[in-house]
Backbone as ProteinMPNN parsed JSONL, in Angstrom:
{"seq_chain_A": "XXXXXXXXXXXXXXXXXXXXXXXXXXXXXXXXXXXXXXXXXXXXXXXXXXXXXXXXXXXXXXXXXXXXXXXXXXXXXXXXXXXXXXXXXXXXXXXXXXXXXXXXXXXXXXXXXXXXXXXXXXXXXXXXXXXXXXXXXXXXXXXXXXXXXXXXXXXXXXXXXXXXXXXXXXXXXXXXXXXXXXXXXXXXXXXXXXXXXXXXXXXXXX", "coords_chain_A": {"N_chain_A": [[-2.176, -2.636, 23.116], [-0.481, -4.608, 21.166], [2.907, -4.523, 20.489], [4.188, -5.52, 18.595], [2.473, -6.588, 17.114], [0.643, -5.645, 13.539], [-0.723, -4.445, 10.819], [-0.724, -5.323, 7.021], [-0.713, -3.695, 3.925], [-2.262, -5.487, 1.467], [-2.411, -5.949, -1.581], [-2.476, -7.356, -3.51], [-0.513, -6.997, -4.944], [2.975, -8.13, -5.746], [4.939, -6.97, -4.073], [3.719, -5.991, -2.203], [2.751, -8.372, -1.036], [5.238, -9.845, -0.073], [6.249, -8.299, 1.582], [4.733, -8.635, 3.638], [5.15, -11.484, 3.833], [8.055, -11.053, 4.838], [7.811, -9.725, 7.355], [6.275, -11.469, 8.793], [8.42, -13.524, 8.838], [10.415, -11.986, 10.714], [9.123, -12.659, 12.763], [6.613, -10.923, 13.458], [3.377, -10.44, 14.541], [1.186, -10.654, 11.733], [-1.092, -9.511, 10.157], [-3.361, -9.188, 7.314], [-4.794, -6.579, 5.131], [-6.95, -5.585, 2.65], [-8.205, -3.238, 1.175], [-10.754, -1.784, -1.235], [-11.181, 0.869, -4.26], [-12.556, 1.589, -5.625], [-15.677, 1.582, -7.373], [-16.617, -1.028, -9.006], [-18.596, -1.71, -10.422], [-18.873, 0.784, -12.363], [-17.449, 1.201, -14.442], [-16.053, -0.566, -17.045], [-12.446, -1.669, -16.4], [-9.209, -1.9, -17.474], [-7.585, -3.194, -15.221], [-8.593, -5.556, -13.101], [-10.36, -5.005, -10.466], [-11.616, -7.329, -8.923], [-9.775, -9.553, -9.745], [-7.422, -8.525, -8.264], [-7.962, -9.09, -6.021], [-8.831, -11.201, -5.107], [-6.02, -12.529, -5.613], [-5.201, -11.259, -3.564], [-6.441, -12.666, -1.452], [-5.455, -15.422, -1.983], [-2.663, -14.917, -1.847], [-2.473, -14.468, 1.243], [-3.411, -16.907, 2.66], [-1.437, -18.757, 1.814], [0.699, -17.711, 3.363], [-0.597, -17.464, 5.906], [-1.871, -16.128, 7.098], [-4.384, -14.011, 8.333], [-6.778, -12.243, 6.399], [-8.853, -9.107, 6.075], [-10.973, -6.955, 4.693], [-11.883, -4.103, 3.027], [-13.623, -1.162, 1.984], [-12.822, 2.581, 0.418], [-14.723, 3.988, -1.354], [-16.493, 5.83, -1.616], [-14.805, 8.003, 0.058], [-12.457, 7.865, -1.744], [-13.333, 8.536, -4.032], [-14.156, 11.587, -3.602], [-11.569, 12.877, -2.089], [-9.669, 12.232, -3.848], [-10.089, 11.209, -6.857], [-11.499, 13.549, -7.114], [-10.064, 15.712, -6.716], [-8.567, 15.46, -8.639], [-9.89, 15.916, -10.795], [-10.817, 18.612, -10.944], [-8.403, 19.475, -10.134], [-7.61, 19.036, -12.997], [-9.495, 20.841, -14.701], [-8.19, 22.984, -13.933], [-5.891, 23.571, -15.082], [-3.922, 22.349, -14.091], [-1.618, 19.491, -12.858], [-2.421, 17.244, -10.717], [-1.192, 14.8, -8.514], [-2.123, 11.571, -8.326], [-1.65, 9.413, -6.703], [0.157, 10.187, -4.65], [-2.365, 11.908, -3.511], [-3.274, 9.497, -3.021], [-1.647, 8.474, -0.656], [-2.056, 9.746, 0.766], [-4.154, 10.995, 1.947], [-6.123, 8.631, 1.863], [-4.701, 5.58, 1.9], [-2.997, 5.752, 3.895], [-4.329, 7.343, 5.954], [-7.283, 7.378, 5.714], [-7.231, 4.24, 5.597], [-5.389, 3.655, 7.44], [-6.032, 4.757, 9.536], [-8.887, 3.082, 9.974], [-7.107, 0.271, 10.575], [-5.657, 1.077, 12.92], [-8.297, 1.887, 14.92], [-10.68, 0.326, 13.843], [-9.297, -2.255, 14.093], [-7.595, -2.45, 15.862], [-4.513, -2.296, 15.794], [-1.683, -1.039, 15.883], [0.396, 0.035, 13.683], [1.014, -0.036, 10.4], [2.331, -1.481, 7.359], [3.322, -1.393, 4.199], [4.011, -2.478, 0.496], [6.035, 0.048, -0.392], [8.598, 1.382, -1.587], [10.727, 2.946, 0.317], [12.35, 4.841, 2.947], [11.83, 5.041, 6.952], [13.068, 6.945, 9.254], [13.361, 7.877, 12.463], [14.464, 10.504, 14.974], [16.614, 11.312, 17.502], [15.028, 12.925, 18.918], [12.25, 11.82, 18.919], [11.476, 13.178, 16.343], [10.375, 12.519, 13.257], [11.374, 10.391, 9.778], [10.753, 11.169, 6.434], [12.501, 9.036, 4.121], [14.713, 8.832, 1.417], [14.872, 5.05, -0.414], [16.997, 2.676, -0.307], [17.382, 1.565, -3.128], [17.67, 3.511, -6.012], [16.608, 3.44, -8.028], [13.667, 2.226, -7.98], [12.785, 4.131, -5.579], [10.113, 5.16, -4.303], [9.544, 7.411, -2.096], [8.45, 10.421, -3.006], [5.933, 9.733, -3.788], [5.112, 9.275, -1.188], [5.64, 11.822, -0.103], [3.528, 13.586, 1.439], [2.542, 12.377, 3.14], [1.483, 12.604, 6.203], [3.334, 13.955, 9.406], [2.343, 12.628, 12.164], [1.661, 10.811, 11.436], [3.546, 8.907, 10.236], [5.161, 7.405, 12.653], [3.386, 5.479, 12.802], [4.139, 3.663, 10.675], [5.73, 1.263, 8.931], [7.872, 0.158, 6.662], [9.073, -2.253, 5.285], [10.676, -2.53, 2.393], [12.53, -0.898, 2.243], [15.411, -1.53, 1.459], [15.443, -3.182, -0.488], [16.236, -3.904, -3.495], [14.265, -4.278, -7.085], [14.223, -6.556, -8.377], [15.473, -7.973, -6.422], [13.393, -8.878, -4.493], [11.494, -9.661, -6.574], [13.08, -12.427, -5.908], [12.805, -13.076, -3.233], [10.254, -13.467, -3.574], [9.773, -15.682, -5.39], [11.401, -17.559, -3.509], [9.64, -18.08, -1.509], [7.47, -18.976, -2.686], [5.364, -17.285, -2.801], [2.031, -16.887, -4.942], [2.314, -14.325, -6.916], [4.465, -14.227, -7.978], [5.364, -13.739, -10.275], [3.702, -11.907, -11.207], [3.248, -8.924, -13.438], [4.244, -6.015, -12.508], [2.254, -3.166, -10.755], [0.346, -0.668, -12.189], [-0.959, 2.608, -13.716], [-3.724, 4.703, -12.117], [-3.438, 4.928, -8.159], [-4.279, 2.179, -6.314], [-5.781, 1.698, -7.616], [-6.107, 1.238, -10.486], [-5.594, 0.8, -14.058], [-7.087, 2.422, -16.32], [-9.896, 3.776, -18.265], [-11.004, 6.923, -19.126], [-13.29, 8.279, -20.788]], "CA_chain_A": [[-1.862, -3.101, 21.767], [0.894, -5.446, 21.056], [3.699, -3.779, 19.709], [4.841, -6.682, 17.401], [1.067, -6.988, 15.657], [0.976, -4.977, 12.514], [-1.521, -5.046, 9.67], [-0.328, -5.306, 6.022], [-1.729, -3.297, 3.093], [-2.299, -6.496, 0.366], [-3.023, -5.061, -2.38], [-2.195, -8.574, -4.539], [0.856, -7.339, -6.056], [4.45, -9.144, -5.347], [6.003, -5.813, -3.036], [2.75, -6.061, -0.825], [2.83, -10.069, -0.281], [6.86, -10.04, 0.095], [6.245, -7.209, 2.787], [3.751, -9.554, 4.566], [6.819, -12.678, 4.512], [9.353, -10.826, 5.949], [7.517, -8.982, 8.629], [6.396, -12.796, 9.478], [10.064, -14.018, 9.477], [11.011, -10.946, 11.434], [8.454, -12.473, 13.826], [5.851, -10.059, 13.673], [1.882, -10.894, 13.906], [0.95, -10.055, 10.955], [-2.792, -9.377, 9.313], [-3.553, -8.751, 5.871], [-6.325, -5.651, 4.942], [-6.992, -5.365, 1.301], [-8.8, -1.988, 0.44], [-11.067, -1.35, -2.132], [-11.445, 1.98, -3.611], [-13.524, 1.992, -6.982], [-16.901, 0.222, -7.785], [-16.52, -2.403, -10.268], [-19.891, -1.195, -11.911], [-19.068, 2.113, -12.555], [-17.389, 1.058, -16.022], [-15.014, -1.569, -17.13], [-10.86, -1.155, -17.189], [-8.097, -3.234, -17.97], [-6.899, -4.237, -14.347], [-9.681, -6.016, -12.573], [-10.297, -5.619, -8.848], [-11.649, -8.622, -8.162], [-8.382, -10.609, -9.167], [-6.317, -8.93, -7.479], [-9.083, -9.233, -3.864], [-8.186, -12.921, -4.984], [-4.607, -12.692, -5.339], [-4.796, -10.988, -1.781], [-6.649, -13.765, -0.557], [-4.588, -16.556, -1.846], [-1.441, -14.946, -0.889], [-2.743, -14.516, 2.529], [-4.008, -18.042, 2.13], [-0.346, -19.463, 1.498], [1.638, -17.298, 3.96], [-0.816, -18.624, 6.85], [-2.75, -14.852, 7.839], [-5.874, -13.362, 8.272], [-7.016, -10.724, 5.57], [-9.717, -7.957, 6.458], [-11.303, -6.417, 3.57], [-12.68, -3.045, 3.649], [-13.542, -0.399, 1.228], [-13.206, 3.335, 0.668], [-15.314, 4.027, -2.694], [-16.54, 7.564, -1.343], [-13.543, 8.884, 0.207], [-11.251, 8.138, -2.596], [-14.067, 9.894, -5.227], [-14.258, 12.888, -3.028], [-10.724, 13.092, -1.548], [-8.532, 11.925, -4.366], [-10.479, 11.634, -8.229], [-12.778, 14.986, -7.6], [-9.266, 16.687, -6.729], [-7.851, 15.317, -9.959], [-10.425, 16.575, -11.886], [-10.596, 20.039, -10.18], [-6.862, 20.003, -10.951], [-7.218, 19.003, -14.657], [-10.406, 21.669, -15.361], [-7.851, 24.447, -13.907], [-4.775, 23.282, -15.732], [-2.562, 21.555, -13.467], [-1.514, 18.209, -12.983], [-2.303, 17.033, -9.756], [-0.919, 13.387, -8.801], [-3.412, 10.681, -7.721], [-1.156, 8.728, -5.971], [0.425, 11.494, -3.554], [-3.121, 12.392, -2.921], [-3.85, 8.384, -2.317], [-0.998, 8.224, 0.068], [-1.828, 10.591, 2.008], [-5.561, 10.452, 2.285], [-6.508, 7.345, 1.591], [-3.786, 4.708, 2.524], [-2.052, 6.073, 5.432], [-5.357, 8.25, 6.13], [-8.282, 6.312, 5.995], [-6.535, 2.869, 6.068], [-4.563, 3.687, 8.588], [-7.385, 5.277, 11.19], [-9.372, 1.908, 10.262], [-6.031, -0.496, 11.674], [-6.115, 1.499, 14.188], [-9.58, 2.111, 15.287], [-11.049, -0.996, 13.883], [-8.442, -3.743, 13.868], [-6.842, -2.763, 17.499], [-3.069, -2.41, 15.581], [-0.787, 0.245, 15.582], [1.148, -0.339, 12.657], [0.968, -0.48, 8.748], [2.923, -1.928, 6.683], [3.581, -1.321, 3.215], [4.802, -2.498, 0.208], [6.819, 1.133, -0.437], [10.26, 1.706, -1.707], [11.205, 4.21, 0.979], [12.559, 4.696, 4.478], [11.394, 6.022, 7.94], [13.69, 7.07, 10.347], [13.171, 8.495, 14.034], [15.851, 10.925, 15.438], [17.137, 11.12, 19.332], [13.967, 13.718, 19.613], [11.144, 11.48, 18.282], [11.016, 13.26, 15.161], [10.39, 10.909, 11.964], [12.109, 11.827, 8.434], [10.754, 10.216, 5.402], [14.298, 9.223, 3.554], [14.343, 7.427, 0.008], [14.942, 3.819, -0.577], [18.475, 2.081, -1.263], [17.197, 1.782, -5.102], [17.101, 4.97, -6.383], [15.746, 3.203, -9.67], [12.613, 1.987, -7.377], [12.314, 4.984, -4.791], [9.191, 5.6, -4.114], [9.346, 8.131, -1.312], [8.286, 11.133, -3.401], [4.683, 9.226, -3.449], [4.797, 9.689, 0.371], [5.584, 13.073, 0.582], [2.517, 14.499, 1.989], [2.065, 11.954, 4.497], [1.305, 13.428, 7.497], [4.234, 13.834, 10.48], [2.453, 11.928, 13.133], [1.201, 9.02, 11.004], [5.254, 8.333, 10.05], [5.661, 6.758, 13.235], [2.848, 3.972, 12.56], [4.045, 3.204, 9.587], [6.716, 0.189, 8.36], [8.293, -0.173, 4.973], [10.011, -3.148, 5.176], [11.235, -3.272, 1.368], [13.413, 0.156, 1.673], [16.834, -2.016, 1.81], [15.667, -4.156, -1.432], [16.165, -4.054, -5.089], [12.658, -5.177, -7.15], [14.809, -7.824, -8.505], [15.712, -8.626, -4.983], [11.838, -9.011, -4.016], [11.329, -11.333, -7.077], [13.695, -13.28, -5.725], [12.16, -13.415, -2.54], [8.673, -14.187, -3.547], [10.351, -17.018, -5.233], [11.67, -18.473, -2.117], [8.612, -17.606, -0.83], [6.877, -19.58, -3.178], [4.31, -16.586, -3.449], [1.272, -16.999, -6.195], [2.437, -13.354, -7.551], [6.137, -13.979, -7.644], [5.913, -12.965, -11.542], [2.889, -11.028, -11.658], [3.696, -8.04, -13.402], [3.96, -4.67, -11.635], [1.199, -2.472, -11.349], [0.656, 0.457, -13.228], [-2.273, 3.406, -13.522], [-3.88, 5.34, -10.711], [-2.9, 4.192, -7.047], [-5.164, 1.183, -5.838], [-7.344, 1.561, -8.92], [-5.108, 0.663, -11.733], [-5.616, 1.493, -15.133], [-8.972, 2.889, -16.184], [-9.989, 4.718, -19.429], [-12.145, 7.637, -19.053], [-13.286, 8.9, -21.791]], "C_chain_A": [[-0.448, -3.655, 21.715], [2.024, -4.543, 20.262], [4.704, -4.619, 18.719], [3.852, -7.18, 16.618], [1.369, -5.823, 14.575], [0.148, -5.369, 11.231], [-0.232, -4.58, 7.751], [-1.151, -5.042, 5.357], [-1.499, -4.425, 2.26], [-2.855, -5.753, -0.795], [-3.428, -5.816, -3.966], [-1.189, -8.692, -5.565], [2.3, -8.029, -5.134], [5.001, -8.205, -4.145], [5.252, -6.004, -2.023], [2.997, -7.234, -0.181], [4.487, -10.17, 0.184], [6.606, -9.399, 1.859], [5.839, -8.234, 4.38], [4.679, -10.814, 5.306], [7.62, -12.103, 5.463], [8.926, -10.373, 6.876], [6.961, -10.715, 9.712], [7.703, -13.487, 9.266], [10.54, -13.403, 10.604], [9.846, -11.553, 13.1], [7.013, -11.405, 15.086], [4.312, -11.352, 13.447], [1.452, -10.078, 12.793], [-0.731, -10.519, 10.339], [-2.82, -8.488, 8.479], [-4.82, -7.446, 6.071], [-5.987, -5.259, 3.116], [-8.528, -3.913, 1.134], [-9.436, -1.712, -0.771], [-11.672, -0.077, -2.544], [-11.961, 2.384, -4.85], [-14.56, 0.811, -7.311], [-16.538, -0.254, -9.155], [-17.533, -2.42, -11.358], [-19.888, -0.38, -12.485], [-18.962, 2.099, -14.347], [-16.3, -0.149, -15.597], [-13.499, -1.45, -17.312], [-10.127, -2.505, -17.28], [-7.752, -4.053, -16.479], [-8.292, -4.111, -13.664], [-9.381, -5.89, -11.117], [-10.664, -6.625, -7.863], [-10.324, -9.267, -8.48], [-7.43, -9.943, -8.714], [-6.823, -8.594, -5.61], [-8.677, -10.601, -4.676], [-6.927, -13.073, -4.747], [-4.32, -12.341, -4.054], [-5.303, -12.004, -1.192], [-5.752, -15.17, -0.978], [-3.337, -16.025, -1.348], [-1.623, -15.079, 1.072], [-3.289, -15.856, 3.554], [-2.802, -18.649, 2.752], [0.342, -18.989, 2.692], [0.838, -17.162, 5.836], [-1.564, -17.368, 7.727], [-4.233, -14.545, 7.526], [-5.948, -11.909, 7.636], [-8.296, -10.637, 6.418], [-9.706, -7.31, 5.096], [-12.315, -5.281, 3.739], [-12.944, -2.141, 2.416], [-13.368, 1.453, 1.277], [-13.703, 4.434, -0.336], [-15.431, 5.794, -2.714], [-15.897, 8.497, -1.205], [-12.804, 9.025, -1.031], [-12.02, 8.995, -4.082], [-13.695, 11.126, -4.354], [-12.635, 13.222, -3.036], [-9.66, 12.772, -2.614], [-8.966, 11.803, -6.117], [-11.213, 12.689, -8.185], [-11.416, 16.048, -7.622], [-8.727, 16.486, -8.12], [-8.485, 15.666, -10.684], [-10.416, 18.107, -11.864], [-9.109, 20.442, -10.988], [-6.621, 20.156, -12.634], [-7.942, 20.353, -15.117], [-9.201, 23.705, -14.834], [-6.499, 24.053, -14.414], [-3.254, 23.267, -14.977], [-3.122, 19.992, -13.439], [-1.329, 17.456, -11.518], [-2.056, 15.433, -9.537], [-1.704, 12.815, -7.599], [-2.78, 10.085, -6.559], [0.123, 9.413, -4.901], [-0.818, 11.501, -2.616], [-3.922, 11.073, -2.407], [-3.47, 8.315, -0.916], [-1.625, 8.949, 1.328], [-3.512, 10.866, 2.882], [-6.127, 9.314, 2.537], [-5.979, 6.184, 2.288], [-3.206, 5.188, 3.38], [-3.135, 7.538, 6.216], [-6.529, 7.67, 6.541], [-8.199, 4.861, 6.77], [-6.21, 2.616, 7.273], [-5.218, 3.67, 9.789], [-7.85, 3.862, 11.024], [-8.532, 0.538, 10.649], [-6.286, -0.62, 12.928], [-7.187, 1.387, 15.415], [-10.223, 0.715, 15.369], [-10.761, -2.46, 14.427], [-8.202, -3.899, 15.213], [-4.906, -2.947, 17.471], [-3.121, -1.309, 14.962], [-0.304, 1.009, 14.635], [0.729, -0.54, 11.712], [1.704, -0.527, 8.151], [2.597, -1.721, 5.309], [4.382, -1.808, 2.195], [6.22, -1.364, -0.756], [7.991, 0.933, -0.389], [10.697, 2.735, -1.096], [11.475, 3.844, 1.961], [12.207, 5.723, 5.19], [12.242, 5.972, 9.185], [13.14, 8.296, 11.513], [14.557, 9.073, 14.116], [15.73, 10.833, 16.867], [15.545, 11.478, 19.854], [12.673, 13.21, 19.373], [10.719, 12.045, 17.044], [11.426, 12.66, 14.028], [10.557, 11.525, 10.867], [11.402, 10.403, 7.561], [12.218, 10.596, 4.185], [13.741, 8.386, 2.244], [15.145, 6.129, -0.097], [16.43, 3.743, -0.8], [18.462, 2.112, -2.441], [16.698, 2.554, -5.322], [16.376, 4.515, -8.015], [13.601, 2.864, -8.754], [12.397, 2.912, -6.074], [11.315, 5.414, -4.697], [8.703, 6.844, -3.011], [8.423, 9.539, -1.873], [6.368, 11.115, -3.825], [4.267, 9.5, -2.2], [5.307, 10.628, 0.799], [4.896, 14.343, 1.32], [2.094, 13.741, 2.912], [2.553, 12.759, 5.705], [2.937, 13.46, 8.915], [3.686, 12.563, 11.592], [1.843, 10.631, 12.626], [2.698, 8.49, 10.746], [5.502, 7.22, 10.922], [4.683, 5.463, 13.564], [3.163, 3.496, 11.347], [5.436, 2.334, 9.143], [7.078, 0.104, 6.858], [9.473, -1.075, 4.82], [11.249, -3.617, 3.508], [12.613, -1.904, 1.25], [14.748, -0.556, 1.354], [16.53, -2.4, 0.321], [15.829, -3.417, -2.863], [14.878, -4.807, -5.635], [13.394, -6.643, -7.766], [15.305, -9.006, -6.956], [14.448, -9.634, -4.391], [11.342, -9.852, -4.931], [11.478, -12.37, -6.285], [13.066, -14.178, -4.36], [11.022, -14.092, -2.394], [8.688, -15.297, -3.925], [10.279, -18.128, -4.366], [10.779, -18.36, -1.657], [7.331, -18.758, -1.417], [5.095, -18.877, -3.367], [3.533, -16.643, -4.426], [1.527, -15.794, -7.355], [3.73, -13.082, -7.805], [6.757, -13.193, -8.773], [5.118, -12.526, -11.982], [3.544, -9.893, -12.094], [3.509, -6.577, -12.424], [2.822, -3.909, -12.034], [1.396, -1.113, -11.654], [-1.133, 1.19, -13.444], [-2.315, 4.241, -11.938], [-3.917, 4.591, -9.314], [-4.789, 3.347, -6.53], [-6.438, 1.187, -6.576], [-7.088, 0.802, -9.836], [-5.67, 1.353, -12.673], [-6.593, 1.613, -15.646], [-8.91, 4.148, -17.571], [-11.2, 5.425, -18.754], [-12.617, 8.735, -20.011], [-14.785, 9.663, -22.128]], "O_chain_A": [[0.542, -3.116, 22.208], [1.627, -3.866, 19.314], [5.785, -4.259, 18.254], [4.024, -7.962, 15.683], [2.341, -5.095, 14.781], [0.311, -6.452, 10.669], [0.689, -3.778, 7.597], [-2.265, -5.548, 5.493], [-0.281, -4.574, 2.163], [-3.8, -4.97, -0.696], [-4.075, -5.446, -4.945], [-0.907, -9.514, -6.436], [2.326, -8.293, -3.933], [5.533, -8.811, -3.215], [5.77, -6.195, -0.923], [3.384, -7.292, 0.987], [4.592, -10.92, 1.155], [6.767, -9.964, 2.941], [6.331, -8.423, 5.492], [4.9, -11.098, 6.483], [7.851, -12.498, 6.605], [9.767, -10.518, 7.763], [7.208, -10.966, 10.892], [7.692, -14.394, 10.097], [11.061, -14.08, 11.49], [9.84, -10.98, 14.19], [6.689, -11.249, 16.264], [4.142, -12.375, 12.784], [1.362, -8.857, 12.923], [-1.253, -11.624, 10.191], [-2.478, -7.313, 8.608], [-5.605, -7.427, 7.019], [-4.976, -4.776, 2.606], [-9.726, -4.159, 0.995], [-8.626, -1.315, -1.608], [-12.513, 0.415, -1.792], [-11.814, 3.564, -5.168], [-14.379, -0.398, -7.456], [-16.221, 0.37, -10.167], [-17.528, -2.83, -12.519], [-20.764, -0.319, -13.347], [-19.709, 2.568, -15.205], [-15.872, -0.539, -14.51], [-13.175, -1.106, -18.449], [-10.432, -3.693, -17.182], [-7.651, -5.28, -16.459], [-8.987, -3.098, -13.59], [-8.44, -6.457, -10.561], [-10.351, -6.828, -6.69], [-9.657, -9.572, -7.492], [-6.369, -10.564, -8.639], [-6.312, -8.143, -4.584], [-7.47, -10.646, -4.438], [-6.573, -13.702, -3.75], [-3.427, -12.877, -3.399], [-4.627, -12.416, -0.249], [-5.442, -15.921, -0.054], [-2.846, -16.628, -0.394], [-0.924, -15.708, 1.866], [-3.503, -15.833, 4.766], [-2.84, -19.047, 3.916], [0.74, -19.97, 3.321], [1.523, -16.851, 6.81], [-1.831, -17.559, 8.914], [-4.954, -14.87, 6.583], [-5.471, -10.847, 8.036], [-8.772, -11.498, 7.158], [-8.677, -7.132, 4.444], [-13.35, -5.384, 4.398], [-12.192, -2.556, 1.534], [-13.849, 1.861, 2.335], [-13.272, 5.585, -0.276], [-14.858, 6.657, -3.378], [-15.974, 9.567, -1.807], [-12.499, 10.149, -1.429], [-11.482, 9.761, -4.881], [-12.609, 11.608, -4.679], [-12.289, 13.875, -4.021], [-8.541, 13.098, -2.218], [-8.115, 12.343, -6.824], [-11.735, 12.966, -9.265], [-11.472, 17.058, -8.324], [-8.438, 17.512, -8.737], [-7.853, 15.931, -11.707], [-9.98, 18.737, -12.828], [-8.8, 21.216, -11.894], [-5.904, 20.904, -13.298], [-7.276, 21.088, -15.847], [-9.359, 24.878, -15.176], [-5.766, 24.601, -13.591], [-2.148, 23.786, -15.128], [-4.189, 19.449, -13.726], [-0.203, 17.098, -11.173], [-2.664, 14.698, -10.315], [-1.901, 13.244, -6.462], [-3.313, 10.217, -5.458], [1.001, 8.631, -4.536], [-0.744, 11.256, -1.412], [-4.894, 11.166, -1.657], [-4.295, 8.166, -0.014], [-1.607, 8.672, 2.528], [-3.791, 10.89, 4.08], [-6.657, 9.137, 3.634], [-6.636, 5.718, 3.219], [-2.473, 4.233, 3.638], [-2.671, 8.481, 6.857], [-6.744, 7.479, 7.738], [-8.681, 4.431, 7.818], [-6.553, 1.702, 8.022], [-5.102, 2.924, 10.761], [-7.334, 3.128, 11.867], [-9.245, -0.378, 11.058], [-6.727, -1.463, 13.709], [-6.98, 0.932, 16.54], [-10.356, 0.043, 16.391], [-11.447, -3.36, 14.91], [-8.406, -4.943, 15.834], [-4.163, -3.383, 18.35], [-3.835, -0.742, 14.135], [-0.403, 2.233, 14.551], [-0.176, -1.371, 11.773], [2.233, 0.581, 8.076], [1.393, -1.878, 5.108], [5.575, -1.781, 2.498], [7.078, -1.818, -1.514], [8.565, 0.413, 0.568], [11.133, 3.627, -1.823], [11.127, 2.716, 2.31], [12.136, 6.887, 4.796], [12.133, 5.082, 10.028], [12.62, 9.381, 11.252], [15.566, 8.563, 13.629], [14.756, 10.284, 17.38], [14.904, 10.856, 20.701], [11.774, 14.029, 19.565], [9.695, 11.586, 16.537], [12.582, 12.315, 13.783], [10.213, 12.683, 10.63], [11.45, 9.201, 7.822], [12.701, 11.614, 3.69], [12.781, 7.63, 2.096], [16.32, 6.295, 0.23], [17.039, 4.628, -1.4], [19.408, 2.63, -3.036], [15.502, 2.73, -5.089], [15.802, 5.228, -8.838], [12.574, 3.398, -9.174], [11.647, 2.316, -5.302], [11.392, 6.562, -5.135], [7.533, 7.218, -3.076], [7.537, 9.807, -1.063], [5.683, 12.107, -4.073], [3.134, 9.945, -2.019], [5.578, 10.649, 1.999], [5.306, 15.457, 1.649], [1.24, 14.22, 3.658], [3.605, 13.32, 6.011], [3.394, 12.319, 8.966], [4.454, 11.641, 11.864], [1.596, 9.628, 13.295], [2.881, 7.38, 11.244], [5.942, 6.17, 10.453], [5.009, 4.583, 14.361], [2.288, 2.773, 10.869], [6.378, 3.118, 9.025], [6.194, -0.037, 6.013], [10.573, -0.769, 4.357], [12.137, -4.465, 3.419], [13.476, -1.933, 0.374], [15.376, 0.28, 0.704], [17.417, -1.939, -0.397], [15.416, -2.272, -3.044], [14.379, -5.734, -4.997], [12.917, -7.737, -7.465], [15.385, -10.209, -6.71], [14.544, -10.789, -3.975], [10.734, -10.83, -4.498], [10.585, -13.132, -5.914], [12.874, -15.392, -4.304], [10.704, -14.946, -1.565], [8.008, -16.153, -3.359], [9.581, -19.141, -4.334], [11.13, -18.799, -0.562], [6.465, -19.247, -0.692], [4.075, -19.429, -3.778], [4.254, -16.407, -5.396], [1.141, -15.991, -8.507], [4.176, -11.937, -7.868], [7.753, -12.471, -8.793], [5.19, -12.433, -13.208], [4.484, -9.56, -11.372], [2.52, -6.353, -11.726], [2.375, -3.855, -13.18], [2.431, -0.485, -11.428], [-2.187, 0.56, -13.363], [-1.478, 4.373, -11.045], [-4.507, 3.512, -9.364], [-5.927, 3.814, -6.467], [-7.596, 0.857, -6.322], [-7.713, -0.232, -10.072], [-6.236, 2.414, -12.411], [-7.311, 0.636, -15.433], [-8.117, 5.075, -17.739], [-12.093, 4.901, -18.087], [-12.297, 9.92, -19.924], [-14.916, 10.342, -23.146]]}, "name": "protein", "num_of_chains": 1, "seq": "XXXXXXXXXXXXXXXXXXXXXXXXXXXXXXXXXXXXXXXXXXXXXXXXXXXXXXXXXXXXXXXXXXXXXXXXXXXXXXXXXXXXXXXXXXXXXXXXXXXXXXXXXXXXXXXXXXXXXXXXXXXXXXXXXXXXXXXXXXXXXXXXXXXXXXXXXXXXXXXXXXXXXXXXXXXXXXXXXXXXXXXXXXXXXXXXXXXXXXXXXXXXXX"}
């Protein structure tokens, strides 16, 4: 396995496609995988997953890579909304997107890179950093923008997945990453940010 290929999670927002640029500036091969992880029939919510499986394919389109599209509908019921309900019916507040990270996207995702794709590496667009010490052991650290830190999302990722994993935006500011997608001439440069449960979005259940 090449150790300069590297898939990118797309996910169709601006932090994911940015991620995807710079790791191709930086001279990386880079390949898109867009994840889907709720049926579209189940009911109707506000953020649609087909546009943003379009927005991943036109960015991926524009910036000159090959997406992979995969789903993981079952896992993420079982492994990540049956725990959130579990958690609500005994009166805690268990967070979705902890239990995405760590199952799901750097769990599932990750093994299918791996396994499937034939690359090492995943990329993210995550506000956090991963450092290695002398001894090979990997620290998840938080971001330069403590207003956009996201590390506390990836605190249950696993120890030995750390060291497949890239987060090229820890250095930036999200104003920074505008700016970029800008220059970039990205289709999502002023999409807004997303918001709701991780790689679902926002969803009434009532």
């Amino acid at each position: 396995r090449s150790a300069r290929r590297v898939a990118v999670g797309i996910s169709g927002g601006v932090d994911s496609a940015v991620t995807a640029g710079l790791l191709k500036r930086q001279g990386y091969d880079v390949i898109g995988v867009h994840m889907t992880n709720w049926d579209p029939h189940d009911e109707f919510g506000e953020c649609s997953g087909e546009a943003d499986k379009d927005m991943s394919r036109r960015v991926c389109r524009l910036l000159g890579i090959e997406l992979h599209e995969t789903e993981f509908i079952g896992d993420y019921w079982t492994l990540v909304f049956q725990e959130l309900l579990d958690g609500y019916s005994q009166g805690v507040t268990p967070n979705p997107d902890v239990l995405c990270n760590r199952f799901i996207k750097f769990g599932r995702l990750l093994t299918y890179v791996r396994e499937r794709l034939g690359v090492d590496k995943l990329a993210t667009g995550h506000y956090a950093r991963i450092e290695e010490d002398k001894n090979g052991n990997m620290s998840l650290l938080r971001a330069s923008d403590s207003l956009k830190d996201q590390s506390y999302f990836l605190s249950h990722t696993r120890q030995d997945m750390l060291s497949h994993i890239l987060l090229p935006l820890h250095q930036y500011t999200k104003q920074q990453v505008r700016e970029l997608a800008n220059e970039m001439k990205l289709p999502n440069a002023d999409r807004r940010s997303s918001a709701g449960i991780c790689m679902v979005g926002r969803r009434r259940f009532d």
